[in-house]
C-alpha positions as CSV (number, residue, x, y, z in Angstrom):
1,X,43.8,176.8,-60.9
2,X,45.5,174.0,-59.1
3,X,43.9,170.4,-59.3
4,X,45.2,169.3,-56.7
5,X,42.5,166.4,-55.7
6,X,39.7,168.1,-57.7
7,X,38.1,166.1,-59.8
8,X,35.2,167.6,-62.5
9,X,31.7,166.1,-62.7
10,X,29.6,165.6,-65.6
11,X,28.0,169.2,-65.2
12,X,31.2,171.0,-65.7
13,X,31.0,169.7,-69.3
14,X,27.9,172.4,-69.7
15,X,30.5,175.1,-68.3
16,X,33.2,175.0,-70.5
17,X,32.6,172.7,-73.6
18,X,30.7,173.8,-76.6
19,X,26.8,171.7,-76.5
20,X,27.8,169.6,-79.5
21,X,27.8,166.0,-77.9
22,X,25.1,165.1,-75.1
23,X,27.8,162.7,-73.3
24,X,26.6,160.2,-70.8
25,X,26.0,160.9,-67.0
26,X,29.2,159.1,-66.0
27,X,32.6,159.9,-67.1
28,X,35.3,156.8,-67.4
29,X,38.4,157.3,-65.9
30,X,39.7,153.9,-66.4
31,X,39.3,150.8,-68.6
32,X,40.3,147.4,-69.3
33,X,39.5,145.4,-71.9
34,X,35.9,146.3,-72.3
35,X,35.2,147.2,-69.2
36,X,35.5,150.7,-67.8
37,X,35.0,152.5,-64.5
38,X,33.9,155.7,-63.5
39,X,35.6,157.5,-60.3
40,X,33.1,156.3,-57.9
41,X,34.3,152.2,-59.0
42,X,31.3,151.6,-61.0
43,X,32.0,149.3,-63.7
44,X,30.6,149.1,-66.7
45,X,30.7,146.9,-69.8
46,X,31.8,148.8,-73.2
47,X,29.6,147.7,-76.1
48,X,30.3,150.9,-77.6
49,X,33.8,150.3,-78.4
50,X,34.5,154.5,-79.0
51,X,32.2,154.2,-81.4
52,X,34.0,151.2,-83.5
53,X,37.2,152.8,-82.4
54,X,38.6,150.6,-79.1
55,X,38.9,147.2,-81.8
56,X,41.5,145.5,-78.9
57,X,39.8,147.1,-76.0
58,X,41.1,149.6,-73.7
59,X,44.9,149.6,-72.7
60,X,46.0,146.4,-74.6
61,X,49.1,145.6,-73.1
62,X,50.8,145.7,-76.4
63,X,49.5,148.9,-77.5
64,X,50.5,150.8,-74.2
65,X,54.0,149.1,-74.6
66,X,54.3,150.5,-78.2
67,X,53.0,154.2,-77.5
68,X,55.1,154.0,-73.8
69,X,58.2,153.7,-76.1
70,X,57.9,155.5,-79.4
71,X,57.0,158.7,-76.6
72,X,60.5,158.0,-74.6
73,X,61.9,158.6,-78.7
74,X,59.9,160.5,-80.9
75,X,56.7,162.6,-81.0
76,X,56.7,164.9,-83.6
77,X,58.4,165.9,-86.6
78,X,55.4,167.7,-89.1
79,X,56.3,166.0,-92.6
80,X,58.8,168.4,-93.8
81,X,60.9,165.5,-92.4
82,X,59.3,161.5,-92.7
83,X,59.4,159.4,-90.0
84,X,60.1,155.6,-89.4
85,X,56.4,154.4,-87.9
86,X,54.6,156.0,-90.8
87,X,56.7,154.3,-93.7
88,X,56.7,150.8,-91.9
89,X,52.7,151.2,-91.3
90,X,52.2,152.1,-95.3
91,X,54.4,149.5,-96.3
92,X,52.4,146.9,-94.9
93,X,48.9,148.5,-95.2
94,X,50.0,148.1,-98.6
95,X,51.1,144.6,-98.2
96,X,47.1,143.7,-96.9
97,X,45.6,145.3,-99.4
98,X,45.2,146.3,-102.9
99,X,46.8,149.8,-102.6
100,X,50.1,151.2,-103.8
101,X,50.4,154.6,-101.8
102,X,48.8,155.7,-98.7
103,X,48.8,159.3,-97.3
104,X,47.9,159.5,-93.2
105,X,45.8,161.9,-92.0
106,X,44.1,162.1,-88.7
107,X,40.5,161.7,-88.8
108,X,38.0,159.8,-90.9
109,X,36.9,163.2,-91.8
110,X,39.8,164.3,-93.3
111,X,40.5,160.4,-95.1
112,X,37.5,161.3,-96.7
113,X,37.8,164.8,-97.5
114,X,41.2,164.2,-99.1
115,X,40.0,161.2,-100.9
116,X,37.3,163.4,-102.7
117,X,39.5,166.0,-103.2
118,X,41.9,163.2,-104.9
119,X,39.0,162.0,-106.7
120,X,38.2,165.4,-107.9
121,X,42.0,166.4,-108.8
122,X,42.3,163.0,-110.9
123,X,39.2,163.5,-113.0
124,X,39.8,166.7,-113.7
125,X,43.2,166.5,-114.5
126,X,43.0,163.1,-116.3
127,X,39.4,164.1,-117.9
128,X,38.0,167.3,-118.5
129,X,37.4,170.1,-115.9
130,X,33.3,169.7,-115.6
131,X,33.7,165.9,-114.2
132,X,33.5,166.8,-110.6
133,X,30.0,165.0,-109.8
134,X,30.1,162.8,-107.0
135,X,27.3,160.4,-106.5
136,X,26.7,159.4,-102.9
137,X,23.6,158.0,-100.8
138,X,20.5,158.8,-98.6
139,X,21.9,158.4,-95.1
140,X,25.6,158.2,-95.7
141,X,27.7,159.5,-93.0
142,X,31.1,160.5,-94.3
143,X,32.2,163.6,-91.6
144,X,31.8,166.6,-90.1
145,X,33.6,169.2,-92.5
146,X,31.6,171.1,-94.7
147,X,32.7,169.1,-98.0
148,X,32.2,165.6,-96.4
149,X,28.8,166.1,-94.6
150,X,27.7,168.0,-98.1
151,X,28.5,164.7,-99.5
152,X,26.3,162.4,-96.5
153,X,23.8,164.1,-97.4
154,X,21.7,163.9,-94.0
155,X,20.2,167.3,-94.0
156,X,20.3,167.2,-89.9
157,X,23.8,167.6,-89.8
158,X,24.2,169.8,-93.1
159,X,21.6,172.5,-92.8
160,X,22.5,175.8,-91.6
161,X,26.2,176.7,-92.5
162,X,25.6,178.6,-95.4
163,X,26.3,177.1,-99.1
164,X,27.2,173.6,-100.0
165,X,29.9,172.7,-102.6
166,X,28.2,171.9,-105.5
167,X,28.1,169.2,-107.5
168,X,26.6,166.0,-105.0
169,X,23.9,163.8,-106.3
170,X,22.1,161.4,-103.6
171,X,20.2,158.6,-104.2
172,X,18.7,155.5,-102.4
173,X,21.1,153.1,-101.2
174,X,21.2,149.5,-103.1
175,X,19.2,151.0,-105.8
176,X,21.6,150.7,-108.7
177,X,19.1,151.6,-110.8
178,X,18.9,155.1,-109.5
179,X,22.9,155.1,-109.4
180,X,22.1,154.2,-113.4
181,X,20.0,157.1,-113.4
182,X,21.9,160.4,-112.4
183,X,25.9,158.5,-113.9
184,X,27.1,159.9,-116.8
185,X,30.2,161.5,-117.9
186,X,31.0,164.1,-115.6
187,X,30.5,161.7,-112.6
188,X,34.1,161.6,-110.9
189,X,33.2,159.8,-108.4
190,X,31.3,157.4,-106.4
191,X,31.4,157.1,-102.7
192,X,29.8,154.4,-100.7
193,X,30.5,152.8,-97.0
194,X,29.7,149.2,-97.5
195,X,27.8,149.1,-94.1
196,X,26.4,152.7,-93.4
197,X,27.1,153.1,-89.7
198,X,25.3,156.4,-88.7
199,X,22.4,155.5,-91.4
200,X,20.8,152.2,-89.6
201,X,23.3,150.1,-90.5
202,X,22.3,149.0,-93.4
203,X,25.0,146.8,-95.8
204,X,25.2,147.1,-98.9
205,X,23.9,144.0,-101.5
206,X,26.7,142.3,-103.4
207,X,25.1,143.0,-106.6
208,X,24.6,146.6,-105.7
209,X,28.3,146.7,-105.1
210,X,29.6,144.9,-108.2
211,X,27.2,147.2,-110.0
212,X,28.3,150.3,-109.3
213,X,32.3,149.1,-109.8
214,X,30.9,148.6,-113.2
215,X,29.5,151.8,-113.5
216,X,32.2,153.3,-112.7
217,X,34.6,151.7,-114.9
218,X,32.2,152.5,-117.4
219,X,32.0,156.0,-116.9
220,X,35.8,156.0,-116.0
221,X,34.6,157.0,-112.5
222,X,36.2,156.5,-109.4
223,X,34.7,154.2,-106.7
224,X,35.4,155.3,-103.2
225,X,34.8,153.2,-99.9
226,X,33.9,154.3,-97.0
227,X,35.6,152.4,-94.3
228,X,36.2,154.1,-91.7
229,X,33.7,152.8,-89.6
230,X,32.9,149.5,-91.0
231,X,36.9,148.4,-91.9
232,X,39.8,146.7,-89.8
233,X,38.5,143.5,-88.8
234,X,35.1,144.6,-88.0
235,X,33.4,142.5,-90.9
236,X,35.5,139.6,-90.4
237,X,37.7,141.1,-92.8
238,X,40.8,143.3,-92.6
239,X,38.3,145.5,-94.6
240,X,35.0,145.2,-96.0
241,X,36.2,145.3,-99.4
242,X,37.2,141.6,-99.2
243,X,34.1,140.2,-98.0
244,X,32.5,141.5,-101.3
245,X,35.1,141.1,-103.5
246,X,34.4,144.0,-105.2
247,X,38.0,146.4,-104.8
248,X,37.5,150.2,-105.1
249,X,39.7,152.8,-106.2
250,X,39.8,154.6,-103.2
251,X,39.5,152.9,-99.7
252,X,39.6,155.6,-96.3
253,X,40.7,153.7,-93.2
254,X,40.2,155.5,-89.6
255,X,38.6,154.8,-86.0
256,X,40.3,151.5,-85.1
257,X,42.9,151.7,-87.5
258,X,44.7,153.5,-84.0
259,X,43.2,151.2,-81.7
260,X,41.9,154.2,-80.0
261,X,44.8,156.5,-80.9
262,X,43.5,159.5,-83.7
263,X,45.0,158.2,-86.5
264,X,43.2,157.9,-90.4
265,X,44.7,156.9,-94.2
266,X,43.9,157.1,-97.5
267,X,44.4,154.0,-99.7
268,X,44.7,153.9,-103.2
269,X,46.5,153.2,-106.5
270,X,49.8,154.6,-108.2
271,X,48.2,156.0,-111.1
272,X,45.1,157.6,-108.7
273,X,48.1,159.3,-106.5
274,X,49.9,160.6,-109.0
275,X,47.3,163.1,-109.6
276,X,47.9,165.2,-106.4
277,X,52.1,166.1,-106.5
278,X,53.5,168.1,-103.3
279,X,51.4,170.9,-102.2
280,X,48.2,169.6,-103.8
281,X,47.2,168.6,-99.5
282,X,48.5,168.3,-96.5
283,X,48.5,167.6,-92.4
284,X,50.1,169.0,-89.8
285,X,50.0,166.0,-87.5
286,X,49.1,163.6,-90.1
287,X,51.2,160.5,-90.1
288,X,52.8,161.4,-86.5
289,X,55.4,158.7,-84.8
290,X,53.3,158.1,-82.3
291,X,50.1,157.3,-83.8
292,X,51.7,155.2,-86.8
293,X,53.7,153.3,-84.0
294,X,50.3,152.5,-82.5
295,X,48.9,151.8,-85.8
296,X,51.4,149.6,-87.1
297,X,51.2,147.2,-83.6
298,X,47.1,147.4,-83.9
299,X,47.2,146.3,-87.5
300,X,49.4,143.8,-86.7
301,X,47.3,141.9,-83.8
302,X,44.2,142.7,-85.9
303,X,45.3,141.2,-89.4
304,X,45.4,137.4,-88.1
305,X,43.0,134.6,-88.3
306,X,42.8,134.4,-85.1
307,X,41.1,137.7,-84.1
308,X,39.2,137.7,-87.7
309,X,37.7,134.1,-87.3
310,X,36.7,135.0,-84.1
311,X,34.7,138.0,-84.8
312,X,31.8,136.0,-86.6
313,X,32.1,133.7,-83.6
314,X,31.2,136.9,-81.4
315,X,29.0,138.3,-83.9
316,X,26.3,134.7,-83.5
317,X,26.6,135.4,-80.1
318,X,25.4,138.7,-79.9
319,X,22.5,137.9,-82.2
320,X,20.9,135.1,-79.6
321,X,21.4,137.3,-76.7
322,X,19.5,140.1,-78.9
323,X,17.0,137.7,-80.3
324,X,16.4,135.9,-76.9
325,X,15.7,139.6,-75.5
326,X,13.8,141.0,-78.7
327,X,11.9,137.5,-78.2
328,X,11.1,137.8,-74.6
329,X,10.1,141.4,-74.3
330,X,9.1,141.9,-78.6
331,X,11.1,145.0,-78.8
332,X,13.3,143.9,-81.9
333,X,12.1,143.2,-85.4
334,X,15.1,142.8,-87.7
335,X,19.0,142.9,-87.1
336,X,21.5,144.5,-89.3
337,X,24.7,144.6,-89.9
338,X,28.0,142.2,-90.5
339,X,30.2,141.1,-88.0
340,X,30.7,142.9,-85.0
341,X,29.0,146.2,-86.4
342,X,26.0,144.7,-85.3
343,X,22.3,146.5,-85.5
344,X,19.2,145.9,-83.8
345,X,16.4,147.5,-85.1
346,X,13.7,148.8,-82.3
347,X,9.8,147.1,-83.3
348,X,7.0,149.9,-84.2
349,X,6.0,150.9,-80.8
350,X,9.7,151.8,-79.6
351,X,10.1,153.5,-82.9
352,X,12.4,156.6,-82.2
353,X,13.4,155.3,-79.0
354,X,16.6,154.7,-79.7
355,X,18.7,157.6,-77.6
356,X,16.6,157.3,-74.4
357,X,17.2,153.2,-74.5
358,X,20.9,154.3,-74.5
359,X,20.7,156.3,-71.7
360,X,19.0,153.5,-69.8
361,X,21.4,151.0,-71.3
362,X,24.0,153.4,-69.4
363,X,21.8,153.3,-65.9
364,X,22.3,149.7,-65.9
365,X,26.5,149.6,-66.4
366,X,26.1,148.7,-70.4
367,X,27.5,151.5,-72.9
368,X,25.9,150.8,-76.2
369,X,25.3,153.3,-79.3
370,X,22.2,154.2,-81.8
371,X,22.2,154.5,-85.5
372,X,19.6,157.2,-86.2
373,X,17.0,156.9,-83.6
374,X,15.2,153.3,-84.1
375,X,18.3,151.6,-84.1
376,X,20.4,150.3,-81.4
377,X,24.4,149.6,-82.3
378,X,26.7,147.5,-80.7
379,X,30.2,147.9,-81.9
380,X,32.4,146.4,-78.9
381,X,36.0,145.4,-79.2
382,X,37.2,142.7,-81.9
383,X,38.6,140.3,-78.9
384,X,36.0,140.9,-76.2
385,X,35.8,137.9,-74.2
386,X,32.6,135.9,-73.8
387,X,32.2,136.8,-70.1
388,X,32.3,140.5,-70.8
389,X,30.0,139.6,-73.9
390,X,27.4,137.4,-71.3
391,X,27.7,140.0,-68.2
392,X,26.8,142.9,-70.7
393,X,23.9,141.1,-72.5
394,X,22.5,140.3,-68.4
395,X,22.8,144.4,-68.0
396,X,21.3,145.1,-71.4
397,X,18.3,142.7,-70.6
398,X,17.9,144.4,-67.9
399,X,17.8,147.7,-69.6
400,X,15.3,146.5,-72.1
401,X,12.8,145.3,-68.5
402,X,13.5,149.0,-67.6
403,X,12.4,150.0,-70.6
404,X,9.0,148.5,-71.5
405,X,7.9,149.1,-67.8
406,X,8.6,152.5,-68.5
């Protein structure tokens, strides 16, 4: 079929793609910053952020610049050969960090399926071959494939695909106590996001934190962050990990480690590496020119004071606007979160709510996200300006009016 000047509308997405997402009535065709517009010219103000993904906004000059000329040079070379992005971007992920080897992948699904099959490997090659328990928690969200939403544990997404691997304790989050419980010697692991995203948005205590990297060195455990969602810069922090001051053993970076361009990694030690050797895992596209190019120039803008001391600056001014609101029409009763992974938690009587306030969010030229269905989540870009921030809390409040009129 030729396009010619055909353009699709949102009900050809019920034709021909499978009914796993429930997209938005508009479709964006361009953005800027954090705005985006649709084909009619609507524009609307992303608060959304790709779902933590966008960190410098859409199109940053110098991330267009970066892709524009690693795809005039290189796209694609599968890692029987190496390439010159992906060993600059390791060398100075490993620079910012506590980690000695990094293996790219392309998903934070697959960071965190390989990292708990490292996990695995190491315990049972360093260990014994019956320490493969992995402890995780009540409303984690770790991915979509079959190992890594066994180990979220939220039954919604794991139900109905047959048996799970084995093997996968859950317990309450920040209840070391119950960590204390189910740990003994054939946990390998223990795998944790600091903020679950997907879960409410709930972070985790600094106690509980430095609790379980006891347990684990007591059990000679490994502990695994989750960061995909929650790490480069969107704490405040290159990564989470550093806010706490607690350093895992295994750290998975994703979503706006690309700036918008599918990219994950897996960060860990030398002696934690060692235990996978070549053929133990693998990706096709994993560590690609073009997305470690992108990478590397995202990392680098991200990593400075001046875009992580402003994110707490953005953060306060998110939490008046959504106090002022939650004030004025009593439709908030807590807010979560750290940084600019913020979390507004819908009072009793909207309980549930969550998804349609979305949808109206949407009506009113605001794209925001939930976190299970009594929380709204704002994840927006790392260097959104304060007009974008104050034109998009005006379209919000608006939404909320709209919504408590019914």
């Amino acid at each position: 079929m030729e396009t010619g000047e055909y353009y699709p509308g949102r009900e050809v997405f019920d034709e021909v793609i499978m009914s796993v997402y429930a997209p938005a009535p508009f479709i964006p065709v361009t953005g800027e910053g954090s705005r985006v517009w649709d084909r009619q010219g609507n524009m609307y103000i992303d608060f959304a952020g790709g779902i933590a993904v966008t960190a410098l906004g859409h199109c940053h000059p110098a991330l267009v610049s970066v892709l524009k000329n690693q795809c005039e040079r290189l796209w694609h070379v599968s890692n029987v050969f190496t390439n010159e992005p992906a060993l600059l971007l390791a060398r100075q992920l490993i620079a910012a960090t506590f980690a000695e080897r990094v293996l790219f992948m392309n998903s934070g699904t697959e960071a965190n399926e390989t990292a708990f099959k490292l996990a695995r490997r190491w315990a049972i090659t360093r260990h014994n071959p019956y320490k493969t328990k992995i402890i995780a928690f009540h409303n984690a969200f770790h991915g979509r494939s079959l190992f890594t939403v066994s180990v979220g544990g939220q039954s919604k997404y794991s139900d109905g695909f047959g048996p799970k691997p084995a093997d996968i304790v859950h317990v309450p989050f920040n209840d070391l106590h119950a960590v204390q419980a189910v740990m003994d010697s054939h946990t390998c692991a223990v795998v944790v996001e600091p903020i679950q995203g997907e879960g409410g948005l709930t972070a985790a205590e600094a106690d509980f934190l430095r609790g379980l990297r006891a347990l684990c060195d007591k059990h000679q455990a490994l502990l695994v962050f989750d960061e995909v969602q929650c790490g480069m810069g969107r704490t405040g922090e290159l990564f989470a990990y550093m806010h706490y001051g607690v350093t895992p053993d295994i750290l998975t970076s994703a979503k706006a480690l690309g700036g918008g361009f599918p990219v994950s990694a897996v960060l860990t030690t030398a002696d934690i590496a060692s235990s996978f050797h070549v053929g133990s895992h693998g990706s096709t596209y994993g560590g690609n020119p073009l997305a470690c190019a992108v990478a590397l120039k995202a990392l680098e803008i991200i990593n400075t004071p001046q875009v992580l001391q402003g994110v707490q600056r953005k953060r306060q001014r998110f939490i008046a606007h959504l106090q002022q609101i939650g004030e004025q029409f009593d439709v908030f009763c807590e807010m979560r979160g750290m940084g600019l992974l913020v979390g507004a938690v819908l009072s009793s009587p909207y309980r549930g709510r969550a998804g349609e306030l979305v949808n109206i969010a949407a009506e009113s030229g605001v794209a925001i996200l939930s976190a299970g269905s009594d929380v709204l989540r704002f994840a927006p870009s790392l260097i959104i300006s304060d007009d974008e921030i104050e034109e998009g809390m005006r379209r919000f409040a608006q939404a909320i009016e709209r919504f408590i009129q019914g």
